[in-house]
C-alpha positions, 0 to 999 in steps of 0.5 A, a space after each residue: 506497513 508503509 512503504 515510501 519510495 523516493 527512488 524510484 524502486 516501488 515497481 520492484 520494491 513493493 511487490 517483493 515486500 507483498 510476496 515475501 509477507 505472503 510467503 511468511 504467511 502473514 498476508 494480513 498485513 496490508 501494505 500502503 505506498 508512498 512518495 514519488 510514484 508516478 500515476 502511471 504506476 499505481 495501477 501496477 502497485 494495486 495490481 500487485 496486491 497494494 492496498 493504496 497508493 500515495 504520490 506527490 501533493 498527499 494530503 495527509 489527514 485525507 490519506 489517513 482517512 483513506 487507510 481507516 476506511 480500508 483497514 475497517 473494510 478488511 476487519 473482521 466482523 465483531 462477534 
């Protein structure tokens, strides 16, 4: 799921969204942020269970890249 944040609610935001997926009991969906966010902040968003974090000058196809390789890394193995 991705979040973007222009108003600076990210610290608040984000980490509510992860909790209520986990109190539904799907905390497989992983969660992805974007937008304003200060690099001073990612740390708290990663820490909070944030798969990535995407602030100001992204590159898109490099942040795309980036959430491929994490989500193959998350799939279960194939049988």
């Amino acid at each position: 799921m991705g979040v973007s944040s222009l108003a600076g609610g990210h610290k608040t935001l984000v980490p509510q969204l992860i909790e209520e997926l986990a109190r539904l009991g799907r905390p497989d969906i992983l969660v992805v942020a974007g937008g304003v966010i200060p690099r001073q902040d990612y740390a708290a968003l990663h820490e909070a269970g944030c798969l990535e974090v995407f602030g100001p000058g992204t590159v898109i196809p490099q942040a795309a890249e980036r959430i491929l390789q994490k989500l193959q890394g998350a799939a279960p193995a194939a049988s």
